[in-house]
C-alpha positions as CSV (number, residue, x, y, z in Angstrom):
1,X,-103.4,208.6,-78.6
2,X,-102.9,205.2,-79.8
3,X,-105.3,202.2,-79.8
4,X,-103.6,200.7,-76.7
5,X,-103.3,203.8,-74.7
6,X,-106.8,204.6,-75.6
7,X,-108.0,201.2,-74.5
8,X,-106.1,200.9,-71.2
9,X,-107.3,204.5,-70.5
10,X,-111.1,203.3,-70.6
11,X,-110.2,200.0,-68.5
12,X,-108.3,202.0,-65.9
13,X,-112.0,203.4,-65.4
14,X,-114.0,200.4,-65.4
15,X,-112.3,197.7,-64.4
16,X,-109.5,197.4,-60.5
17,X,-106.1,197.5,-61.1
18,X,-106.1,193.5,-60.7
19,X,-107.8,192.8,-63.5
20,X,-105.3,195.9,-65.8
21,X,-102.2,193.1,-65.5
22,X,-104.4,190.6,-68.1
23,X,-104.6,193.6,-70.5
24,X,-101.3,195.1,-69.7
25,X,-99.3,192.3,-69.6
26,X,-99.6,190.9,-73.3
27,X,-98.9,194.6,-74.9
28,X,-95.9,194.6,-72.6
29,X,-94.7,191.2,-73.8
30,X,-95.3,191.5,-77.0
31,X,-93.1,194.3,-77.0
32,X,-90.2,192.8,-74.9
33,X,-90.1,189.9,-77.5
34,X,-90.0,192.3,-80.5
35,X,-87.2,192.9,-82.7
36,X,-87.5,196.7,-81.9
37,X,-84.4,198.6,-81.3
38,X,-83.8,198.8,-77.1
39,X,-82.9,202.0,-75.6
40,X,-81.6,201.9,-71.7
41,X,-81.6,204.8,-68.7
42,X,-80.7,205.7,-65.4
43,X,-81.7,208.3,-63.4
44,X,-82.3,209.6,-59.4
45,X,-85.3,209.8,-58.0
46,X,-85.6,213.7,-58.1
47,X,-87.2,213.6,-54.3
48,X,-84.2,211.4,-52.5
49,X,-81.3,211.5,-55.1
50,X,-80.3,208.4,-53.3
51,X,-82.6,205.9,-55.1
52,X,-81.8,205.2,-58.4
53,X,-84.3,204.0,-61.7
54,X,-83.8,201.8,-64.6
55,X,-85.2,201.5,-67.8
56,X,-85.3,199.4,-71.0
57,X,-87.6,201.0,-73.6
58,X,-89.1,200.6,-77.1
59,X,-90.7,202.8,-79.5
60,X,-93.9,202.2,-79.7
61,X,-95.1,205.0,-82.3
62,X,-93.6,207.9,-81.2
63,X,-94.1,206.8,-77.8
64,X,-91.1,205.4,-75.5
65,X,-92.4,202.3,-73.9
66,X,-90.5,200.8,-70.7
67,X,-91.1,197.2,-70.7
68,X,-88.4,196.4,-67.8
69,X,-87.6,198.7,-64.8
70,X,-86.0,198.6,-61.4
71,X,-85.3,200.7,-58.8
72,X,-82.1,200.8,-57.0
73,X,-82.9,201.6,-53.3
74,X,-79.8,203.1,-51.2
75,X,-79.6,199.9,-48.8
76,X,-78.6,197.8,-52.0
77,X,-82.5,196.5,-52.6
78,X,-84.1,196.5,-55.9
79,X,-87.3,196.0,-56.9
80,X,-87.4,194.7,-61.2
81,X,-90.4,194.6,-63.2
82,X,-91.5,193.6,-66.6
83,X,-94.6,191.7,-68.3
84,X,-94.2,188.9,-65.9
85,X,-94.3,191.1,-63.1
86,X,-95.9,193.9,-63.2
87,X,-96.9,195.1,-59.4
88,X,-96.2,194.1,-56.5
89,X,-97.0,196.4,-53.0
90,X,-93.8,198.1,-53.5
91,X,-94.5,199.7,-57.2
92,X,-94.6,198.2,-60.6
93,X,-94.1,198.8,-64.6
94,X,-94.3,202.6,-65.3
95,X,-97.6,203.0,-67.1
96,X,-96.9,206.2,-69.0
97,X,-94.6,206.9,-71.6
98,X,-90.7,207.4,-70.3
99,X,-90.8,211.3,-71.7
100,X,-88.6,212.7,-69.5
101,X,-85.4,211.6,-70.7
102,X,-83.6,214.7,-70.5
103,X,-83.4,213.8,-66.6
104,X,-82.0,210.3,-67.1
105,X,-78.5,209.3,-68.6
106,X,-78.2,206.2,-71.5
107,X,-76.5,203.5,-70.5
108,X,-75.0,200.1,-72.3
109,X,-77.2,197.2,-72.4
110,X,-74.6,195.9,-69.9
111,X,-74.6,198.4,-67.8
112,X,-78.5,197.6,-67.3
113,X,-78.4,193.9,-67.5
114,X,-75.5,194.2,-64.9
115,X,-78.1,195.5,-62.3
116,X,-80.8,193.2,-63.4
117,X,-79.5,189.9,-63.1
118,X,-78.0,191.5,-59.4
C-alpha cells in the first residue's frame, strides 16, 4: 500500500466524503499535470452493456491511477470527472485502482479526447 492509498484509507474513516475532495484532489492533479506516460480505456458497464466508461490513467507505482473518467449513458449524456470535479450526485473519480483492464479495450488519446470535449 502506498503512502497516499494508506492516508486516504484512514481519512475515508474519519473524516465525510466532503472534506476527501481537499485531500483527493491535489494527488489527482498532481498527477494529471505530470509528465507520466497516459494510458486510455473503454469499456461497458457489465450490468447494462448500454452505458459506456472512460478512462485516462497513470502509473502511480504499480498502481493504474484514473485521473479523468466519463461515463457515456445510452441517451447520449455523459457525466466527466477529474481533479476539478471530482463528485457530483451522479458519481465521480474512481477511487480505486483501474485493475480490471482485461474487461476494457485501449483507445487513442483521440478517441478519448473525442468524447470528452463532446
Amino acid at each position: 500500500m502506498t503512502d497516499i492509498e494508506a492516508s486516504l484509507a484512514h481519512s475515508a474513516i474519519l473524516y465525510p466524503r466532503r472534506m476527501l475532495e481537499d485531500i483527493r484532489g491535489p494527488y489527482f492533479r498532481g498527477l494529471d499535470e505530470s509528465q507520466r506516460p497516459r494510458e486510455y480505456w473503454r469499456g461497458l458497464d457489465p450490468d447494462d452493456k448500454q452505458t459506456a466508461w472512460f478512462f485516462e490513467t497513470v502509473e502511480d507505482g504499480a498502481l493504474r491511477i484514473a485521473i479523468k473518467q466519463m461515463i457515456l449513458h445510452p441517451a447520449g449524456a455523459i457525466d466527466r470527472y477529474w481533479w476539478k470535479h471530482l463528485q457530483d450526485e451522479n458519481g465521480g473519480l474512481a477511487d480505486q485502482p483501474v485493475d480490471y483492464t482485461e474487461e476494457l479495450r485501449a483507445i487513442s488519446a483521440d478517441d478519448f479526447y473525442r468524447v470528452w470535449h463532446r
